[in-house]
C-alpha positions in Angstrom: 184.0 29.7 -0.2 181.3 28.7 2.3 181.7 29.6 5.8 180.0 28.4 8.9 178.2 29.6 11.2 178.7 30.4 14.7 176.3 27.4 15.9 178.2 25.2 13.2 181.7 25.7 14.4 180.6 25.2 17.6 179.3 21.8 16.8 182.5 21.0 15.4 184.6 21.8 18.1 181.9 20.3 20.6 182.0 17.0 18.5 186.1 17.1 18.2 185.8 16.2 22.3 185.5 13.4 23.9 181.5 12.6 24.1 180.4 13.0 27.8 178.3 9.5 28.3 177.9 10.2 32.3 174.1 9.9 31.3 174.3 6.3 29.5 175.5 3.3 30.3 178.7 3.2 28.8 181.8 4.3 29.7 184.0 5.6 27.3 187.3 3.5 26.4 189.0 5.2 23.5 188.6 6.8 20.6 189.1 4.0 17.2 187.7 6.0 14.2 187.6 8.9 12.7 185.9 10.1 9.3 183.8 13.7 7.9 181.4 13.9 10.0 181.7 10.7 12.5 183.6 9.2 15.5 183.6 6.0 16.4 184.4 5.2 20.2 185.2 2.1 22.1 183.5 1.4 25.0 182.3 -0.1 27.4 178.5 -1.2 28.6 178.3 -1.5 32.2 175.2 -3.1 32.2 176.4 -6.2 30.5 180.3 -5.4 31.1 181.0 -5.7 27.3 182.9 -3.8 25.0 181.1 -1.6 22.4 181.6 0.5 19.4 179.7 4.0 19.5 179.1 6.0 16.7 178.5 9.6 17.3 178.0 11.9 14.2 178.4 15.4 14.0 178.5 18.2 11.3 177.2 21.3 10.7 173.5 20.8 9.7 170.2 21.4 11.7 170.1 18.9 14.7 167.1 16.9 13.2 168.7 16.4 9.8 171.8 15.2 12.0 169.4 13.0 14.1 167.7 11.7 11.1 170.7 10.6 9.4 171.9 8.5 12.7 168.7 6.9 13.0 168.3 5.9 9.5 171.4 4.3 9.3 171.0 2.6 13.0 167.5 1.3 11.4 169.3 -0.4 8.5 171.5 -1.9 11.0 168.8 -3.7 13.2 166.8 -4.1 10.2 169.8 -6.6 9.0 170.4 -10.0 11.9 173.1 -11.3 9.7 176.4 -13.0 10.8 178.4 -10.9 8.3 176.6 -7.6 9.7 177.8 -5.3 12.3 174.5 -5.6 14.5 172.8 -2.4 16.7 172.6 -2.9 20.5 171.3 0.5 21.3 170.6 4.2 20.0 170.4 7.3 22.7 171.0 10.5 23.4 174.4 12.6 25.0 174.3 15.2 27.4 175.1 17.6 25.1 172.1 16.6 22.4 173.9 14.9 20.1 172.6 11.0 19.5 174.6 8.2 19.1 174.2 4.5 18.4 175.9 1.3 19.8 176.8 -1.8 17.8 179.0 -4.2 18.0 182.7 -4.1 18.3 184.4 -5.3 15.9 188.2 -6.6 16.0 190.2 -7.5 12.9 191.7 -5.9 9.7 190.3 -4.5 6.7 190.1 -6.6 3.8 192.9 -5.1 2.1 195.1 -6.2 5.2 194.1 -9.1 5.9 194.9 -10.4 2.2 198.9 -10.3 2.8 198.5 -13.2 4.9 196.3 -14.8 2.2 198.4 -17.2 0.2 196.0 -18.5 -2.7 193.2 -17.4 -5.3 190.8 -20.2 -3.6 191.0 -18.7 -0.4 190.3 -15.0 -1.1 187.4 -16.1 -3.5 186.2 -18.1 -0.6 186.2 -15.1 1.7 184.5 -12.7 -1.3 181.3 -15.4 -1.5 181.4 -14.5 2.5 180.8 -10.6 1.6 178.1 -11.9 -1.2 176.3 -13.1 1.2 175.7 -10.3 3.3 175.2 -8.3 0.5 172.7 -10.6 -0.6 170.6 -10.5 2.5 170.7 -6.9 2.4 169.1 -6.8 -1.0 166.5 -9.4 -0.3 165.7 -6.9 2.7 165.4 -4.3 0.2 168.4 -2.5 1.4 171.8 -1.3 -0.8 175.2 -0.8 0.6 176.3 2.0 -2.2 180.1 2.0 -0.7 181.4 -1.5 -0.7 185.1 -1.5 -0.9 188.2 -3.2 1.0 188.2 -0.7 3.2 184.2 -1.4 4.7 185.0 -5.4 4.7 186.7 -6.8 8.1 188.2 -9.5 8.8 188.0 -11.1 12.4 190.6 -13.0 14.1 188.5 -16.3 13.6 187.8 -15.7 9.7 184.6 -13.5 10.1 183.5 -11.3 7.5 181.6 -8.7 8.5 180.7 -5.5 5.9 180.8 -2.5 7.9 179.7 1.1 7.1 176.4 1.4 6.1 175.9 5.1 6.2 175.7 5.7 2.4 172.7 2.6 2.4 169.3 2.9 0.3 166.3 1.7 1.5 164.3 0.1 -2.0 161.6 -0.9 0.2 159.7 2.0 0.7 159.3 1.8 4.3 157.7 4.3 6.4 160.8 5.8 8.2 162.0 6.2 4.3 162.4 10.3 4.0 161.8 12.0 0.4 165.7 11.9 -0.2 167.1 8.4 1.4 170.1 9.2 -0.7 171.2 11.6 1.7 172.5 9.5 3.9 175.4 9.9 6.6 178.6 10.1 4.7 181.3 7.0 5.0 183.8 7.0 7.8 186.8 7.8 5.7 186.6 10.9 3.8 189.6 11.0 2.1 188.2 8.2 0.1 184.8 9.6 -0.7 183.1 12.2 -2.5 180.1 14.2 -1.9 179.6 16.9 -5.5 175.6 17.8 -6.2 175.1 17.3 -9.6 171.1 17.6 -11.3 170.3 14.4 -10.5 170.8 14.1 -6.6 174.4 13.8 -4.8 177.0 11.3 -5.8 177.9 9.3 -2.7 180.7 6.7 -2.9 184.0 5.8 -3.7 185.7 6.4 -7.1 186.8 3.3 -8.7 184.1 1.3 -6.6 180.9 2.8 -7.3 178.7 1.7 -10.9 178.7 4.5 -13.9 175.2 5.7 -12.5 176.1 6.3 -9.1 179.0 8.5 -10.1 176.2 10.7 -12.6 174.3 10.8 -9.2 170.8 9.0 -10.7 170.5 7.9 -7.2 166.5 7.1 -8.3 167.8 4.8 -10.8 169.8 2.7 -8.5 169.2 -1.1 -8.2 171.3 -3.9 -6.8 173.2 -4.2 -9.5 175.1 -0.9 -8.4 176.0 -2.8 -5.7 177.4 -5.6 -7.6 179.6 -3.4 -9.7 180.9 -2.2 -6.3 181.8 -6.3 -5.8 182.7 -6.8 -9.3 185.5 -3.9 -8.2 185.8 -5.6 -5.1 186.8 -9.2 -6.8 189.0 -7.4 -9.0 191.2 -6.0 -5.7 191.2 -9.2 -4.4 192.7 -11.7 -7.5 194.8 -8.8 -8.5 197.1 -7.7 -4.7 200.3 -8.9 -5.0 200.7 -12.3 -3.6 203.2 -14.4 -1.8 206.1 -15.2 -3.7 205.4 -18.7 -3.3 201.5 -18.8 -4.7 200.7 -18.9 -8.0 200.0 -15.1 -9.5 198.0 -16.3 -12.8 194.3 -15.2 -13.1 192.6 -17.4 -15.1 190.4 -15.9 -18.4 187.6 -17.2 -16.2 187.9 -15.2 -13.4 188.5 -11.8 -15.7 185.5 -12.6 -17.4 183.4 -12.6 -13.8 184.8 -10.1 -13.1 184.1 -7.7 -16.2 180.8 -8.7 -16.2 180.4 -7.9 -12.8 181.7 -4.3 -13.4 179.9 -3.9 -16.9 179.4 -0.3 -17.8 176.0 -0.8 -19.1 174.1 -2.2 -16.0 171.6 -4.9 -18.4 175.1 -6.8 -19.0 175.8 -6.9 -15.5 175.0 -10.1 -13.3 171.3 -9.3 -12.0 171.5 -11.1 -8.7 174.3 -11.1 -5.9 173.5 -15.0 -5.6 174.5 -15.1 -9.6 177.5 -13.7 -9.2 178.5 -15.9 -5.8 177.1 -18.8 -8.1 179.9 -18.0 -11.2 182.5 -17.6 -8.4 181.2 -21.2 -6.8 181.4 -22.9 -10.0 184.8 -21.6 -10.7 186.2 -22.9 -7.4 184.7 -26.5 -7.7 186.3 -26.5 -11.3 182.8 -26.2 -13.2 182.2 -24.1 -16.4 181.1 -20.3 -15.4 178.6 -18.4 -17.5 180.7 -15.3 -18.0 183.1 -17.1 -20.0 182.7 -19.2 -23.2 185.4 -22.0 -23.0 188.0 -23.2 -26.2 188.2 -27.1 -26.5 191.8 -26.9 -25.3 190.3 -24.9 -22.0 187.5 -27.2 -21.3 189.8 -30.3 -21.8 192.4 -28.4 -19.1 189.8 -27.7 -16.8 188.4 -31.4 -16.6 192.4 -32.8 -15.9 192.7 -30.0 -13.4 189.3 -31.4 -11.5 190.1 -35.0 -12.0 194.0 -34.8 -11.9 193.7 -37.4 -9.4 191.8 -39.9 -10.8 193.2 -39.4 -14.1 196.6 -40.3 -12.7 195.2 -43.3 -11.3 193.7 -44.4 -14.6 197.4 -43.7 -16.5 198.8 -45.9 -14.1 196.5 -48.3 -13.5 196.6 -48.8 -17.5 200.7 -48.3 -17.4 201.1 -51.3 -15.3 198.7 -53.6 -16.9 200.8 -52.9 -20.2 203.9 -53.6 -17.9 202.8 -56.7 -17.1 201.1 -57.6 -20.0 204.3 -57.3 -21.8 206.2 -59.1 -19.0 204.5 -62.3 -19.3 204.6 -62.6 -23.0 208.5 -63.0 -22.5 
């Protein structure tokens, strides 16, 4: 068993108090989160009386590897202006050394909440093509998430989606703040969920059941965006599969399981290669359109085209119903 030092446990029990933000501009509210080696705080800016989330991490490594891990993650952050991104206001420095960063707060439930009150296929898909699209932005910026799952989507009390917890990201783009192991990043908020093992290859980061085949071997240098859209293949899964109301239908059509296992493929070359391909299958399913994951029956296709045009095919029926009525009518 490893122990820790003197200077480590003392970190600990520094970081398990309440931070001391007399030197900031913030004053501290309460405390909303809690995960291995982070706290997140509410609070509030006096400068622009506005509420705030800070994150403050802390564990027992040397003070720059701590600080390094902040700021990279604080740097992905601003690096990302999107509407379904938490976004970075400011980064400093307590009184006792440690750094923090302050973003946006956030009010809503996690994904997996926030689906009880969902009543219908359509409407979760529509708010999955929500968390494609941030996901999406985030690759074109050369970034990866590596920890999607329910519990890093939220859902705001206006129907904002907003993917949170970026402290497992990858920079791709070989930037000049990237360090010689970006892999290390800050661990995720909840670390009952996550796993942190060395292995040859580097450190598997992530959540089992969520993260690709090659991210659980730790082959963190062979990581593309298509780890992250096994993550949301997982992720689509959760959401057509929770339980829902008795009153909405619970079938999930061949179409959707077939999205959905190639999303997750095991071999990542069957996988979707773009975010915007899979948001594309998932599009063309909800506006009643063939989807390239699936190869459709005759019987299917010919379903699929009444369920589009059930409407208009009705209309037809008895549009040609009545003219037989009265066609027959005025023979007599």
């Amino acid at each position: 068993m490893k122990h820790l030092s003197d200077k480590a446990l003392a970190r600990l029990r520094r970081g398990a108090n309440p931070p001391d933000l007399r030197a900031t501009r913030y004053t501290l509210l309460a405390q909303v989160g809690r995960g291995g080696m982070g706290v997140v705080y509410a609070a509030e800016d006096k400068n622009l009386q506005r509420r705030v989330a800070l994150k403050v991490l802390d564990a027992p490594v040397s003070e720059a590897e701590l600080t390094d891990r902040l700021m990279r993650e604080a740097r992905v952050l601003a690096r990302l202006e999107h509407p379904g991104i938490v976004p970075v206001h400011d980064v400093g420095t307590l009184a006792d050394g440690r750094v923090f960063y302050a973003m946006k707060f956030v009010e809503g439930r996690q994904l997996d909440q926030h689906l009880e009150s969902v009543t219908s296929i359509p409407d979760r898909l529509r708010i999955f093509l929500r968390i494609c699209d941030a996901v999406a932005f985030a690759h074109a910026h050369g970034i990866l998430h590596r920890d999607l799952k329910p519990a890093n989507v939220m859902v705001g009390p206006f129907g904002e989606v907003l993917v949170m917890d970026w402290g497992l990201a990858k920079d791709l783009g070989g930037r000049p703040d990237r360090r010689a192991h970006p892999q290390d990043a800050s661990p995720p908020t909840d670390a009952r969920e996550a796993i942190s093992v060395a292995t040859s290859d580097g450190k598997v980061l992530g959540t089992p059941g969520y993260m690709s085949p090659e991210q659980a071997r730790g082959q963190v240098e062979t990581l593309d965006e298509r780890s992250d859209i096994f993550s949301l293949g997982a992720v689509l899964r959760f959401i057509v599969s929770q339980k829902l109301p008795a009153r909405s239908s619970r079938r999930v059509e061949r179409a959707l399981e077939a999205i959905c296992g190639q999303a997750c493929a095991e071999e990542r070359d069957r996988r979707y290669p773009t975010v915007q391909e899979l948001a594309l299958d998932i599009s063309r399913y909800l506006d009643g359109l063939p989807v390239t994951a699936y190869r459709e029956s005759i019987f299917e296709r010919v379903a699929r085209f009444y369920r589009r045009y059930t409407f208009f095919i009705l209309l037809i029926v008895t549009y040609l119903l009545v003219r037989v009525v009265l066609a027959l009518f005025y023979r007599r």
